[in-house]
Every structure is written in structure tokens, then in C-alpha cells.
Backbone of each chain as ProteinMPNN parsed JSONL, in Angstrom:
{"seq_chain_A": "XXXXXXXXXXXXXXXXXXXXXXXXXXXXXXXXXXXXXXXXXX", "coords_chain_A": {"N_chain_A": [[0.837, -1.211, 0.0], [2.003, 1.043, 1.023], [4.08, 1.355, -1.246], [2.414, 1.837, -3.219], [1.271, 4.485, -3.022], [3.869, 5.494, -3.331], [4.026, 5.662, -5.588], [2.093, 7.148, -7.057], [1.301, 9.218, -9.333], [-0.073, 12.113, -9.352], [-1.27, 12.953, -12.099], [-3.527, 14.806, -13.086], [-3.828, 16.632, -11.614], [-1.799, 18.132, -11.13], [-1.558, 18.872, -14.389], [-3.394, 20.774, -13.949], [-2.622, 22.868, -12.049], [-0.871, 23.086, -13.469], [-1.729, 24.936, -15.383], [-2.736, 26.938, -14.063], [-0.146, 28.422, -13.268], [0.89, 28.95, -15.453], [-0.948, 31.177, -16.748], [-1.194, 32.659, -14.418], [1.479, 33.538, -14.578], [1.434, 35.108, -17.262], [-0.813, 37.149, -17.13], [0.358, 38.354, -14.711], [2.751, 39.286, -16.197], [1.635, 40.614, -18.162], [0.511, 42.837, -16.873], [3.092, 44.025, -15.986], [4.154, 44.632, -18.005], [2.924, 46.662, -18.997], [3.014, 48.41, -16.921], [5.798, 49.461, -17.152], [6.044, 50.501, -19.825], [4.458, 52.629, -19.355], [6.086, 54.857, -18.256], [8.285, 56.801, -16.321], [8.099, 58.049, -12.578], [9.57, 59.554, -11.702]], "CA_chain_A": [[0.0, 0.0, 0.0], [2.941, 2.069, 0.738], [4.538, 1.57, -2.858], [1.296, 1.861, -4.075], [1.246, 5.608, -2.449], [4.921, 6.865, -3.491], [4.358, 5.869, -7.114], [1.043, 7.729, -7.601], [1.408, 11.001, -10.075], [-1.28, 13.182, -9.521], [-1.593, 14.164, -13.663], [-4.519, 15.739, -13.204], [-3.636, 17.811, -10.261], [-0.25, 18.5, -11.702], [-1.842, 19.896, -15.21], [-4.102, 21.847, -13.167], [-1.704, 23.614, -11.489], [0.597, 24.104, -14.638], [-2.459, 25.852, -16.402], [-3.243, 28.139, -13.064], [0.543, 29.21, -12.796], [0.893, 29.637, -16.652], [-1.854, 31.971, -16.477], [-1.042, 34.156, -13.433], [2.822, 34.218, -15.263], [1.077, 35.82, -18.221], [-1.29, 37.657, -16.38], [1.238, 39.449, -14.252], [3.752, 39.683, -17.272], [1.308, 41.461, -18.999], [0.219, 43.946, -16.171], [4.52, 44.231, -15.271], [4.585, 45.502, -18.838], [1.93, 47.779, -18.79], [3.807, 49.581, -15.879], [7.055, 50.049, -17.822], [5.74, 50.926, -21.347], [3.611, 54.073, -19.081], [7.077, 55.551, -17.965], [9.041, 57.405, -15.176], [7.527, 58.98, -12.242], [10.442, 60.379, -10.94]], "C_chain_A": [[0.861, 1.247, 0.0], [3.431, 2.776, -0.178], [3.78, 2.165, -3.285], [1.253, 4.069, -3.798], [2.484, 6.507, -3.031], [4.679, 7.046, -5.081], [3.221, 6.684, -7.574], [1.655, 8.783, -8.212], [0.398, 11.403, -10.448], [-1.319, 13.812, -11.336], [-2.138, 14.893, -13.365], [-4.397, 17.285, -12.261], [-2.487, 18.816, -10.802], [-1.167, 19.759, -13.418], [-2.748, 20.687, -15.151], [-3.558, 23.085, -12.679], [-1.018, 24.257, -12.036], [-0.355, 25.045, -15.216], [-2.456, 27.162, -15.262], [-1.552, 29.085, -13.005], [1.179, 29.862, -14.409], [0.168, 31.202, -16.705], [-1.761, 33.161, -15.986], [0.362, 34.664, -13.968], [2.233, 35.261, -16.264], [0.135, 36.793, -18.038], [-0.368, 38.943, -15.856], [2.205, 39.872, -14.936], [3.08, 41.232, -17.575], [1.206, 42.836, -18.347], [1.795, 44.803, -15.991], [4.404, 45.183, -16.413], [3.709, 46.557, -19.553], [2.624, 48.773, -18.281], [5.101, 50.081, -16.384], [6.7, 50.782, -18.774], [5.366, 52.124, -20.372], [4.946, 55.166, -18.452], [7.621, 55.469, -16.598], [7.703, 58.093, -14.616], [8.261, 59.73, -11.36], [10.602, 62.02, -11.249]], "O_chain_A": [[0.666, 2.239, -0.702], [3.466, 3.998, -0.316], [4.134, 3.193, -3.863], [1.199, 4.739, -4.828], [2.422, 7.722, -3.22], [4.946, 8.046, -5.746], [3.388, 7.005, -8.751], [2.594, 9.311, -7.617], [-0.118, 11.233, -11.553], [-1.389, 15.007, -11.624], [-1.568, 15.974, -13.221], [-4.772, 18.455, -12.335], [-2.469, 20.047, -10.808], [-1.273, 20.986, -13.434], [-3.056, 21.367, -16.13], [-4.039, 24.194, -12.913], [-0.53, 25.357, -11.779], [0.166, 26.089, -15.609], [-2.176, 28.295, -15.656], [-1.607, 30.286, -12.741], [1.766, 30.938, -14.53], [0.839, 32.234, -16.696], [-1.998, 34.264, -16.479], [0.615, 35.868, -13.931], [2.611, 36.411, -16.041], [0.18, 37.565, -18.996], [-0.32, 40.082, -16.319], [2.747, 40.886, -14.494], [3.517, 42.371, -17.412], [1.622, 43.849, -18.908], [1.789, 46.029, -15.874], [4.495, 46.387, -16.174], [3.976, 47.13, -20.609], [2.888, 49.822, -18.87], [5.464, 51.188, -15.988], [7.054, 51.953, -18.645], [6.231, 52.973, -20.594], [4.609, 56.326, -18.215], [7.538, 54.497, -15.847], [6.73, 58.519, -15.238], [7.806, 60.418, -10.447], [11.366, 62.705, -10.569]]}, "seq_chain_B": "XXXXXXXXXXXXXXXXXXXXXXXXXXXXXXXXXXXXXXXXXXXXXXXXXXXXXXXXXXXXXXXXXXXXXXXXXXXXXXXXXXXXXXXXXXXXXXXXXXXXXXXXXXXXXXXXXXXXXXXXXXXXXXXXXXXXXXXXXXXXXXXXXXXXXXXXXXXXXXXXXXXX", "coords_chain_B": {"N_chain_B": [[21.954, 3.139, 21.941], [21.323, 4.687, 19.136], [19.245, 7.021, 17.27], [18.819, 8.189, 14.165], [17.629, 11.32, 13.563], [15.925, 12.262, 10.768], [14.183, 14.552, 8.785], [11.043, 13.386, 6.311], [10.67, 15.152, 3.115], [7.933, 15.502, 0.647], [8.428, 14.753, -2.447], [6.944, 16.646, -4.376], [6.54, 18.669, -2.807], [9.119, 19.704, -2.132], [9.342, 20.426, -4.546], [7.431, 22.523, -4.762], [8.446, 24.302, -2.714], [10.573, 25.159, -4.189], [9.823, 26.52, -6.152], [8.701, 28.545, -5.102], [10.642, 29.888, -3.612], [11.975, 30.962, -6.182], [10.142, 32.552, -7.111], [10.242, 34.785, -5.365], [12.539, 35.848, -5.783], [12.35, 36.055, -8.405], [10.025, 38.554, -7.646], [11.758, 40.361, -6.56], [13.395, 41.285, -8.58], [12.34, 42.367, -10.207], [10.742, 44.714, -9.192], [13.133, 45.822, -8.393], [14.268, 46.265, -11.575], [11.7, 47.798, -12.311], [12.193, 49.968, -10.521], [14.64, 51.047, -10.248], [16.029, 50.921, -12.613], [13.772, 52.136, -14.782], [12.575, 53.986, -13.571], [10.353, 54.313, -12.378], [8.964, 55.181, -9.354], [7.462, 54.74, -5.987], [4.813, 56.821, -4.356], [6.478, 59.609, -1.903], [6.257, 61.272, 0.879], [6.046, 64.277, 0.517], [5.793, 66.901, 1.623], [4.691, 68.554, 4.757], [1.747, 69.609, 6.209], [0.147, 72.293, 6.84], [-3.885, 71.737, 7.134], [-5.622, 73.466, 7.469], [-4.755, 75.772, 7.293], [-3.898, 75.785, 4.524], [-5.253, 76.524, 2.022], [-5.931, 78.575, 2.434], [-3.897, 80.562, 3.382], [-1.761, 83.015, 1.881], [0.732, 82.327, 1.262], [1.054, 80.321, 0.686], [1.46, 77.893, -1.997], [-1.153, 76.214, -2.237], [-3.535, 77.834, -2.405], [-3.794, 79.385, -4.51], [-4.458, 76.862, -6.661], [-3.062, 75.344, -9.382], [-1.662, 74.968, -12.288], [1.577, 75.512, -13.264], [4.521, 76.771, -14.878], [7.096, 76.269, -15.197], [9.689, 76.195, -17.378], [9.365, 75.796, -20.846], [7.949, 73.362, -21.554], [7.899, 72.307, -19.136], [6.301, 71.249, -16.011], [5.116, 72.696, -13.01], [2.377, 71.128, -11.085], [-0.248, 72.468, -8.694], [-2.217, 70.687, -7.072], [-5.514, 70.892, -5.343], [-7.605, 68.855, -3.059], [-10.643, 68.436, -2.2], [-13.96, 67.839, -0.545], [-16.128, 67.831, -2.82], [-14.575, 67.939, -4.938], [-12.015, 68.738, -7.049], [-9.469, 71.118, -7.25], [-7.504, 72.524, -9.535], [-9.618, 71.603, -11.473], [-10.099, 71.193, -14.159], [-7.044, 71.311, -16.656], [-4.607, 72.069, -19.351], [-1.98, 71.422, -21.66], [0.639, 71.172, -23.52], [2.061, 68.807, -25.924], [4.24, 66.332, -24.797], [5.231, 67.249, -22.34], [6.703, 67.743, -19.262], [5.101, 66.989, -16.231], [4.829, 67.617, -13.165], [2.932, 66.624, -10.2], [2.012, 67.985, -7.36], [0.54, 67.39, -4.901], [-2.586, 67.777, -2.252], [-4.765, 67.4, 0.53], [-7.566, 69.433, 1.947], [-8.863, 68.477, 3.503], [-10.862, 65.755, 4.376], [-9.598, 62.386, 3.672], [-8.599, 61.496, 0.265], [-8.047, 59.964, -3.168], [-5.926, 60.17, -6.048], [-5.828, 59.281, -9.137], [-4.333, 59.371, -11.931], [-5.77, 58.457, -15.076], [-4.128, 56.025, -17.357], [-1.829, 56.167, -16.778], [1.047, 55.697, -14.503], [0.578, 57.387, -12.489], [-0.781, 57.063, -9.353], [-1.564, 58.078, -6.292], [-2.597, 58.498, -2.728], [-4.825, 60.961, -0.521], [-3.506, 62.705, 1.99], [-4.558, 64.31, 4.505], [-2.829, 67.006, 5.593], [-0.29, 65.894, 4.368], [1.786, 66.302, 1.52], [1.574, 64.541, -1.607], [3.811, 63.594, -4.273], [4.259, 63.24, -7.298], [5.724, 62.598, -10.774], [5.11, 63.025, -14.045], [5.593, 62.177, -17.709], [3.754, 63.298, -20.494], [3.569, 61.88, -23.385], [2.061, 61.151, -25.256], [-0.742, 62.559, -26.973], [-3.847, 63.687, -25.606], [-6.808, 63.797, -23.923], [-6.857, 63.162, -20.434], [-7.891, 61.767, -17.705], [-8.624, 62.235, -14.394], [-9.465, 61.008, -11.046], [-11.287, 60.487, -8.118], [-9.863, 57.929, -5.809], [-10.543, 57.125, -3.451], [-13.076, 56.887, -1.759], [-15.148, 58.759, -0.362], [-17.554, 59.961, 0.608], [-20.67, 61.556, -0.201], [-20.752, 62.368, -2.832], [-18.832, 61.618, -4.067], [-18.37, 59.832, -6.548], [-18.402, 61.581, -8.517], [-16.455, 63.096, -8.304], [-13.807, 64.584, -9.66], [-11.471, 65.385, -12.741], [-9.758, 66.997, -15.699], [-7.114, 66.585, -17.677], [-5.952, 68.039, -20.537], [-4.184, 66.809, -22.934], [-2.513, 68.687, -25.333], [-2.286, 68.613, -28.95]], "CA_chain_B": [[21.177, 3.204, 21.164], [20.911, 6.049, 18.593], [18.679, 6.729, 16.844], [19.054, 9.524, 13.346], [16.431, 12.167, 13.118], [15.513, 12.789, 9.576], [12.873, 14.988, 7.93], [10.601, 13.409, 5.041], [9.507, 15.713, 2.774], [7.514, 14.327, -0.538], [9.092, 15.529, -3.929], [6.24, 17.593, -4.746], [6.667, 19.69, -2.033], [10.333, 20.387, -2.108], [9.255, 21.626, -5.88], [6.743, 23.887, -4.333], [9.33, 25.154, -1.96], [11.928, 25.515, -5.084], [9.332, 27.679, -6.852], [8.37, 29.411, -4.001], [11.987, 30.899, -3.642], [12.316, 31.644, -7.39], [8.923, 33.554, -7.374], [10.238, 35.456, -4.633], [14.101, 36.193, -6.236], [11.73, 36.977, -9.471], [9.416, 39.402, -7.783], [12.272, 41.29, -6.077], [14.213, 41.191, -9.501], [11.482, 43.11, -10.918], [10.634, 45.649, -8.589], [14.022, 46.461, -8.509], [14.107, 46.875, -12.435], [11.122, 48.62, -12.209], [12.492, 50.827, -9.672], [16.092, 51.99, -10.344], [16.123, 50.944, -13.704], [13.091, 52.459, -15.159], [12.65, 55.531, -12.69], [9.128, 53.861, -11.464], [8.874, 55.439, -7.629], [5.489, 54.847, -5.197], [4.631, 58.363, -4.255], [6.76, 59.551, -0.663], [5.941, 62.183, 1.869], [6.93, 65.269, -0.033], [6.332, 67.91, 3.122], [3.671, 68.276, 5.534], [0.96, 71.408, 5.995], [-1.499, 72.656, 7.721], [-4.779, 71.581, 6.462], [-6.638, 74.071, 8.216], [-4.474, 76.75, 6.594], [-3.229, 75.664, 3.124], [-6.121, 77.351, 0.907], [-5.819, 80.243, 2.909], [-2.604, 81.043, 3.759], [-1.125, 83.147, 0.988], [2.567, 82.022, 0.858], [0.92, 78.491, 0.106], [0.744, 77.472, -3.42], [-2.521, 75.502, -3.048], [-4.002, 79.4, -2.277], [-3.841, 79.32, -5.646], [-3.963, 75.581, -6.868], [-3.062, 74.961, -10.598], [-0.049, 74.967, -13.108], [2.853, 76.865, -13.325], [4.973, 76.643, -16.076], [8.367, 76.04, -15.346], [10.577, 76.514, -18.05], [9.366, 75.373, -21.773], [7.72, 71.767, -21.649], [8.489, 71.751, -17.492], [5.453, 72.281, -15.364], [4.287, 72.151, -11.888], [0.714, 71.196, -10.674], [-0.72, 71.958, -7.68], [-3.319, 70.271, -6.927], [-6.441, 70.743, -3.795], [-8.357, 68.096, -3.226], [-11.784, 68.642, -0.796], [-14.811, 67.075, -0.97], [-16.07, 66.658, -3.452], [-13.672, 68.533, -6.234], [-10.607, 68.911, -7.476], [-8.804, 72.485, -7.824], [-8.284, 73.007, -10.495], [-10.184, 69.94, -12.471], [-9.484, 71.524, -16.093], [-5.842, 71.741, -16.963], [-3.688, 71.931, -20.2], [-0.552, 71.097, -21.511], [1.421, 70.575, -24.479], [2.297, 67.059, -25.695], [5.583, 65.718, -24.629], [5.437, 68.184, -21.424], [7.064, 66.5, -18.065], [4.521, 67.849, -15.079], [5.294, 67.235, -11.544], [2.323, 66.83, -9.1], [1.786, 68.538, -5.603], [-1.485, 67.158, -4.309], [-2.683, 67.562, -0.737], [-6.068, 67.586, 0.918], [-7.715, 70.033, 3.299], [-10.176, 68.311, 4.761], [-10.908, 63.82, 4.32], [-8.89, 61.272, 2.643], [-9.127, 61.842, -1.203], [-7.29, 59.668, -3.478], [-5.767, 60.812, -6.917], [-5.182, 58.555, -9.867], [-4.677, 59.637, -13.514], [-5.892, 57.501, -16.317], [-3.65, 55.695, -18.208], [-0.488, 56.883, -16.49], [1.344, 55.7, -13.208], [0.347, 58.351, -11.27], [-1.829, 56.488, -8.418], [-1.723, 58.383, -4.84], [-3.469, 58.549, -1.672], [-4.107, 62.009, -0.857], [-3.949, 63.068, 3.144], [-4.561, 65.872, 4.87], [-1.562, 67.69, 6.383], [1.047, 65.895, 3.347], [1.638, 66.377, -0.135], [2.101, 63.996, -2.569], [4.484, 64.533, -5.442], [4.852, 62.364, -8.719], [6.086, 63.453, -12.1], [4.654, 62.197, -15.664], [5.707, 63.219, -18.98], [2.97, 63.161, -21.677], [4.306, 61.854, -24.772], [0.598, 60.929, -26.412], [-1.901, 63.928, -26.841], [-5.7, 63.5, -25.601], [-7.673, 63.751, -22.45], [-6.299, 61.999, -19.308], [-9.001, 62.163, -16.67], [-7.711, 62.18, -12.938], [-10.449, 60.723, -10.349], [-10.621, 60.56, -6.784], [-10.048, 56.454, -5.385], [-10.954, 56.839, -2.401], [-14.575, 57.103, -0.805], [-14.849, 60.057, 0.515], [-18.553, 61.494, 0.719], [-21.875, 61.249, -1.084], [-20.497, 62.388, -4.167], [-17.125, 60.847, -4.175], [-18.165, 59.523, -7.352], [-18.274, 62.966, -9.21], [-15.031, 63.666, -8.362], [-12.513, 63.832, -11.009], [-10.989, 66.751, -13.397], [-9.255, 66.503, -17.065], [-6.05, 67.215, -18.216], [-5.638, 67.551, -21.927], [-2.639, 66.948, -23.807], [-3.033, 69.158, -26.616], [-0.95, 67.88, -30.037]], "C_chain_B": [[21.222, 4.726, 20.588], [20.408, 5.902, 17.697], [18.589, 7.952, 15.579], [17.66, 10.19, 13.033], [16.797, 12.47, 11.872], [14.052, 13.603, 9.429], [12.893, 14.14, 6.722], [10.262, 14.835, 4.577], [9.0, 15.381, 1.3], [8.067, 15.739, -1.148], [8.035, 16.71, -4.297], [6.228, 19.07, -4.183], [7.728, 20.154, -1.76], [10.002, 21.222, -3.692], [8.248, 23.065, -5.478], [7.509, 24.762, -3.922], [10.467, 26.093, -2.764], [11.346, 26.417, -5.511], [8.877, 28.973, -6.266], [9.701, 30.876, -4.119], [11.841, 31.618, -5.045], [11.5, 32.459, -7.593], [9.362, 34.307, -6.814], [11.696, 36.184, -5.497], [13.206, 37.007, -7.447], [11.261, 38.229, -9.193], [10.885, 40.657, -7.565], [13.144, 42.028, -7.464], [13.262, 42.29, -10.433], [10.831, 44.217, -10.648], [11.648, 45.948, -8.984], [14.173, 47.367, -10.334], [13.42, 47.964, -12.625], [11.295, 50.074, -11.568], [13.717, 51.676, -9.768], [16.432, 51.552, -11.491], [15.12, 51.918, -14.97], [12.697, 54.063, -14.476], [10.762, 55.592, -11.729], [8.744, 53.87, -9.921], [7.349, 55.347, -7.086], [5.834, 56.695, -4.76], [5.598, 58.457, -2.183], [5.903, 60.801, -0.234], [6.721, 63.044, 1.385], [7.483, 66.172, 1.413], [4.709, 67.701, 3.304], [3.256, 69.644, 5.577], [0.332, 71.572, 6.786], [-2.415, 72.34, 7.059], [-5.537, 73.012, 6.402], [-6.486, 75.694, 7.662], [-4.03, 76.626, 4.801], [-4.577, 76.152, 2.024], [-6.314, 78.566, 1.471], [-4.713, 81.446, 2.917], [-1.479, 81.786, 2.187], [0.29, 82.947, 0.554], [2.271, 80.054, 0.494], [0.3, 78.14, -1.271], [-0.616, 76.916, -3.278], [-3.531, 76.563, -2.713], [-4.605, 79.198, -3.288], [-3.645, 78.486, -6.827], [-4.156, 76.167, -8.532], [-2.209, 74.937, -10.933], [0.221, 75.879, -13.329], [4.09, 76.05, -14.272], [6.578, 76.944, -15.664], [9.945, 76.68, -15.993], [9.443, 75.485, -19.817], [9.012, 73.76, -21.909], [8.35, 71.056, -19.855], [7.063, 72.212, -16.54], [5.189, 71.782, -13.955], [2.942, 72.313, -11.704], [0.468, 71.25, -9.255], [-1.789, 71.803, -7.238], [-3.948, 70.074, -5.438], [-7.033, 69.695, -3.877], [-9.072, 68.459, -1.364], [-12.966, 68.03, -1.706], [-16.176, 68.337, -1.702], [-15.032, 67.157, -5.227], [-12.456, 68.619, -5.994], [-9.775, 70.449, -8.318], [-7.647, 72.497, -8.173], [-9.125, 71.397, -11.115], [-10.45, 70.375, -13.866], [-7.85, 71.659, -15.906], [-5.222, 71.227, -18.765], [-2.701, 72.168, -20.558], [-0.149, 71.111, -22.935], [1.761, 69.555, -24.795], [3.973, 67.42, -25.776], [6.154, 66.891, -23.023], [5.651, 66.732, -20.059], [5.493, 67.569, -17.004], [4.697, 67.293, -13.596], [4.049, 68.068, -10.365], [2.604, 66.995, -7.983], [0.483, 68.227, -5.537], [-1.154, 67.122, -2.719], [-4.488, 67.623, -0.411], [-6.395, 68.646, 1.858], [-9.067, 69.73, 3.988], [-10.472, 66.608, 5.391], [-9.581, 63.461, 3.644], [-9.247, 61.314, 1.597], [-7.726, 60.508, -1.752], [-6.731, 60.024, -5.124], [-5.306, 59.765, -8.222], [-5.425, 59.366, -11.451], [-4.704, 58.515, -14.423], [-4.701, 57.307, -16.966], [-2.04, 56.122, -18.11], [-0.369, 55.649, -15.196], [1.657, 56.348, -12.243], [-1.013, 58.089, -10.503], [-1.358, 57.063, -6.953], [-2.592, 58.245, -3.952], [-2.874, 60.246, -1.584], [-4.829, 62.436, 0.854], [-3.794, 64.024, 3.613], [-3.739, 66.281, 5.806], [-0.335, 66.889, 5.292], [0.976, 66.172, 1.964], [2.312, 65.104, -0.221], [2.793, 63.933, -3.733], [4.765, 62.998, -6.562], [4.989, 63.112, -9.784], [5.171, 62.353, -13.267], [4.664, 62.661, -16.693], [4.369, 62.525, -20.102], [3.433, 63.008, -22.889], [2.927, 61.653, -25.715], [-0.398, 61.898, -25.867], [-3.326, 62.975, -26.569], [-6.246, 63.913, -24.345], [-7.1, 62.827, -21.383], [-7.438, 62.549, -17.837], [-8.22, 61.453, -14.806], [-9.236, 61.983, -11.986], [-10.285, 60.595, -9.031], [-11.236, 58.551, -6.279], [-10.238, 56.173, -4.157], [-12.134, 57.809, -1.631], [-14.505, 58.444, -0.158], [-16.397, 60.902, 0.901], [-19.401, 60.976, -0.202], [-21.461, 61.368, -2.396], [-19.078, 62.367, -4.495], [-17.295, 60.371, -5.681], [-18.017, 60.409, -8.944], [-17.408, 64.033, -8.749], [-14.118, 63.304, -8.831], [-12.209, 65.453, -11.716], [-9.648, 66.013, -14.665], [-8.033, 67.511, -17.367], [-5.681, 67.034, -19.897], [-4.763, 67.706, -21.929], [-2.982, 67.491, -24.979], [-1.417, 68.781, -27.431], [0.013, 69.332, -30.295]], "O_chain_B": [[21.177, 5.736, 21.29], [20.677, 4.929, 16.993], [18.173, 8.974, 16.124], [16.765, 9.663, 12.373], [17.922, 12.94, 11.701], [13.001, 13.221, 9.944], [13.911, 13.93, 6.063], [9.711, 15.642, 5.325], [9.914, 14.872, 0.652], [8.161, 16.918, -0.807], [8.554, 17.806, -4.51], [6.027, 20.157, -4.726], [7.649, 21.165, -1.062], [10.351, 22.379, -3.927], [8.371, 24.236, -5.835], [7.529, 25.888, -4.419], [11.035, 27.128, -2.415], [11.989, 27.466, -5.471], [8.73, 30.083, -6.777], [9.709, 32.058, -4.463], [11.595, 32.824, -5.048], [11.885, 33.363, -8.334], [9.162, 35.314, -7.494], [11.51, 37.375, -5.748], [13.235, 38.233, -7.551], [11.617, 39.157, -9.919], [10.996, 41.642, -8.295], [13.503, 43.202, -7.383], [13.777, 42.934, -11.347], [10.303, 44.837, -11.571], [11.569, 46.474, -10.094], [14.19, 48.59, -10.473], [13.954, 49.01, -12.993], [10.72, 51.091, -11.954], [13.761, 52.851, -9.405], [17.626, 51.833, -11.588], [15.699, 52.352, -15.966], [12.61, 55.096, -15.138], [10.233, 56.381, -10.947], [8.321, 52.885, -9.316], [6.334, 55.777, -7.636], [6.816, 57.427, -4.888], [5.379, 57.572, -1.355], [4.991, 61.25, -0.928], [7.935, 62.949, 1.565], [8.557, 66.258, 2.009], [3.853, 67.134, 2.625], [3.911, 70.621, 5.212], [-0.056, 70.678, 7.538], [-2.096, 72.566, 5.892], [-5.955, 73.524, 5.363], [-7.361, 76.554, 7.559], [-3.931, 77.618, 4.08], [-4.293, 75.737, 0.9], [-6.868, 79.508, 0.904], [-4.69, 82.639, 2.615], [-0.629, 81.106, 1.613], [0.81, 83.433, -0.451], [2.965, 79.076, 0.217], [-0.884, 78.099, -1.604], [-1.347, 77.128, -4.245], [-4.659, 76.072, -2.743], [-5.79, 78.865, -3.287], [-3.002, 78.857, -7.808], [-4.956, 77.015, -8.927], [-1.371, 74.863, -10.035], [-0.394, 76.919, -13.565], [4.371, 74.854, -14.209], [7.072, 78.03, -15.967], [10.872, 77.289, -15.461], [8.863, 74.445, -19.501], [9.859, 73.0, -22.378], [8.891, 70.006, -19.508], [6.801, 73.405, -16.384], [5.054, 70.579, -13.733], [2.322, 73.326, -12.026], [0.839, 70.321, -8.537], [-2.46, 72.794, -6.95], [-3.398, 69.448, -4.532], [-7.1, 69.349, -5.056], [-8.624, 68.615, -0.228], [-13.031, 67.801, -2.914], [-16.812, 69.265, -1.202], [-15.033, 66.582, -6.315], [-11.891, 68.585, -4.901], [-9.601, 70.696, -9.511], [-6.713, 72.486, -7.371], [-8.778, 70.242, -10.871], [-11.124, 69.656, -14.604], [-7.48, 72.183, -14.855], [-5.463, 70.113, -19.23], [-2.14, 73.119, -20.015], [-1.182, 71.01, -23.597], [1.911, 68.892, -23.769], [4.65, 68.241, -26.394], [7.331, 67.182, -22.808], [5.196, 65.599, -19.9], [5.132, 68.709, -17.297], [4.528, 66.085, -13.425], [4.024, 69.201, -9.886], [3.424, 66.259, -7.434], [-0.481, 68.775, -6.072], [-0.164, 66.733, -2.1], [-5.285, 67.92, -1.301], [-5.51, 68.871, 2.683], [-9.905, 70.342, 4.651], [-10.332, 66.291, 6.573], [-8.729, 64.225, 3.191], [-10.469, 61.174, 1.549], [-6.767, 60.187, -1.051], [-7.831, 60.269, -5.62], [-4.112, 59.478, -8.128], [-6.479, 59.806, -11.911], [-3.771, 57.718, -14.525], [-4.073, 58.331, -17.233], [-1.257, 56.337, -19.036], [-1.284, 54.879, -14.905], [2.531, 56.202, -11.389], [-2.082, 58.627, -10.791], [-0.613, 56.254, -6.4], [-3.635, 57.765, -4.395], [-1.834, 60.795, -1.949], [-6.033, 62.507, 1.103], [-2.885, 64.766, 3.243], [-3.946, 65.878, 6.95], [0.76, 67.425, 5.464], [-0.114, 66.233, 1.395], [3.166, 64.608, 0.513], [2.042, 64.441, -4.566], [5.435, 61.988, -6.343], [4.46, 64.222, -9.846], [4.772, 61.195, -13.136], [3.879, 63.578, -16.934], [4.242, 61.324, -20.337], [3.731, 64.017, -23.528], [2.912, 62.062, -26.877], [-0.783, 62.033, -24.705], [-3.709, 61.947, -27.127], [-5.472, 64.737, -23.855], [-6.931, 61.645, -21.685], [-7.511, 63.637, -17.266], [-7.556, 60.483, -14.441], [-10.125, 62.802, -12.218], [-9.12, 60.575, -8.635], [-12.358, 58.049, -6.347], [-10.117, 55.023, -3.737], [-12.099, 58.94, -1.146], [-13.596, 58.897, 0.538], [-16.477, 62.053, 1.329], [-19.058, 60.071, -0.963], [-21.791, 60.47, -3.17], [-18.424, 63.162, -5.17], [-16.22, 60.495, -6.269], [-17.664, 60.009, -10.053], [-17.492, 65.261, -8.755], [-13.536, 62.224, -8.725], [-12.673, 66.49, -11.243], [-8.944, 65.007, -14.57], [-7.982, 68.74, -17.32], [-5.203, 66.002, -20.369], [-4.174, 68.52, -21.218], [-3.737, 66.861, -25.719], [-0.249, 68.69, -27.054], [1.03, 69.283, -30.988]]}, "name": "protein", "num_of_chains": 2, "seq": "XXXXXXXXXXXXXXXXXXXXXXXXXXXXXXXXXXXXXXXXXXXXXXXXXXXXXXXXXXXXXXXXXXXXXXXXXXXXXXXXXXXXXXXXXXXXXXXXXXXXXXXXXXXXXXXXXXXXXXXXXXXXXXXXXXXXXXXXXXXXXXXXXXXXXXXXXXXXXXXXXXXXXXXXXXXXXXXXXXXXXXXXXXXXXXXXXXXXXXXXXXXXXX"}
């Protein structure tokens, strides 16, 4: 039961996760480069 | 008898931990760019006022809030904020003009953001706020107040054109 436990690989969980942190990467990319392209506020 | 303490911890969760760090090395990596590479500052504590006197007091610019013209494409703004307006809430400019806000309040919490720029403040009563922003694209940039302030908090705002 043990074995049975280390060998599991969550796929589903796993390409769940890759879509949610894809996402917020491109997400917050996009907003990061929003804030540059608008300039200086020094 | 001895006996070796170990930690488990499952593979998945040392990768969490790995990404964890790198998110964190990233964000700071990017502020920083943002920050002393780009010239991208949050707004500080310019100077502090009297509330009670700063639209009165004639040796205090916001007496007489609006723009002042610098030198040739250099301007300062100074901007009142009370409930529920913004003095001045018309202004114009030239395109490609730098302007360097003074905002303060004399009375609530007001907050000051201009469209389409990164000029986002809070605006409290007894400091100024100071950011700069050069206009390189001509049009209307509308400046609103983001923070609650009053029945008609939501009809508070004022327009700065960029004329071409």
C-alpha cells in the first residue's frame, strides 16, 4: 500500500496547477509591462 | 542506542518550496528593475501642511492651486483636493510636457489617480504627494478621486488635456 502511495502522479492535479501558474505568469507579465511601457515617475 | 532524526519531505513539495523561492528572487528582480532601472517610484511624503491653513494662507501654493509653467515643456501642478472637487479639475498642456504633481487635501482622505499613467496616490490631509509624468501621447487623461470620501465621491474627477 505504501509503494502503491509513493508511485502515484497526480496528472490531473499537476496539469491543473501548470495551467493556473501559466496563467497568473502571463497575467502578471502582462500587467509588469503595462507599468514600464507608461514611464518614469520620478 | 541512537537513533538519526531525519525529515521526510515528498518531492512535490520540495518543488513547491523551489518555486516558491524563485517567485520570490523573481518578484524582487522586478521591482528592482522597475524601480532603479526604469525611474518607477510609489509616491513619498513630499512635506507636511497645515490643512486648516493651506487654501488660505497666501505664501501656500494651493491658495492658488493649478499649473505653473516652469521653463518650456516643465510644469508644476498643484493640486487641492476637498470634498467633493478637485482644484483646479481643467488643466492643459502641451504634448511631450514633463509635469510634476503637488497634491494635498484640506479636509478627508481623497485619493488621486490619472488615467492611463502611473500616477496612483493617496491624498492626506496635512502631506503632499508629489509624482512626475511626462505626456508623450496627446488626448484627455481624466484624474479621479479612489478613495470614498462622501456622497459624491463619485463625481469627483478633473481633465487634463494633452493638446498635439
Amino acid at each position: 500500500m505504501t509503494n502503491q502511495n509513493e508511485e502515484f502522479k497526480p496528472k490531473g492535479t499537476l496539469l491543473i496547477l501548470a495551467i493556473f501558474v501559466v496563467t497568473l505568469i502571463l497575467l502578471w507579465g502582462s500587467v509588469y509591462m503595462i507599468l514600464l511601457s507608461r514611464g518614469v515617475t520620478l | 542506542m541512537t537513533e538519526k532524526l531525519s525529515m521526510h519531505i515528498d518531492a512535490y513539495e520540495k518543488n513547491w518550496i523551489r518555486a516558491s523561492i524563485v517567485l520570490l528572487i523573481v518578484f524582487v528582480i522586478a521591482i528592482s528593475v522597475a524601480g532603479f532601472s526604469f525611474g518607477i517610484q510609489v509616491p513619498t511624503v513630499e512635506q507636511r501642511v497645515d490643512p486648516n491653513t493651506i487654501a488660505t494662507d497666501p505664501n501656500s501654493p494651493w491658495s492658488e492651486p493649478g499649473l505653473r509653467e516652469l521653463s518650456p515643456g516643465e510644469y508644476e501642478a498643484y493640486i487641492l483636493a476637498q470634498t467633493w472637487q478637485f482644484l483646479p479639475n481643467k488643466m492643459t498642456v502641451p504634448v511631450g510636457s514633463k509635469v510634476t504633481f503637488y497634491i494635498t487635501s484640506k479636509d478627508v482622505q481623497h485619493g488621486f489617480k490619472l488615467q492611463d499613467t502611473n500616477l496612483n496616490v493617496q491624498v492626506v490631509p496635512g502631506q503632499v504627494s508629489k509624482l512626475a509624468v511626462t505626456f508623450d501621447e496627446p488626448g484627455d487623461y481624466f484624474y479621479i478621486c479612489t478613495e470614498y470620501c462622501g456622497a459624491a465621491h463619485a463625481v469627483m474627477f478633473g481633465t487634463l488635456h494633452v493638446e498635439p
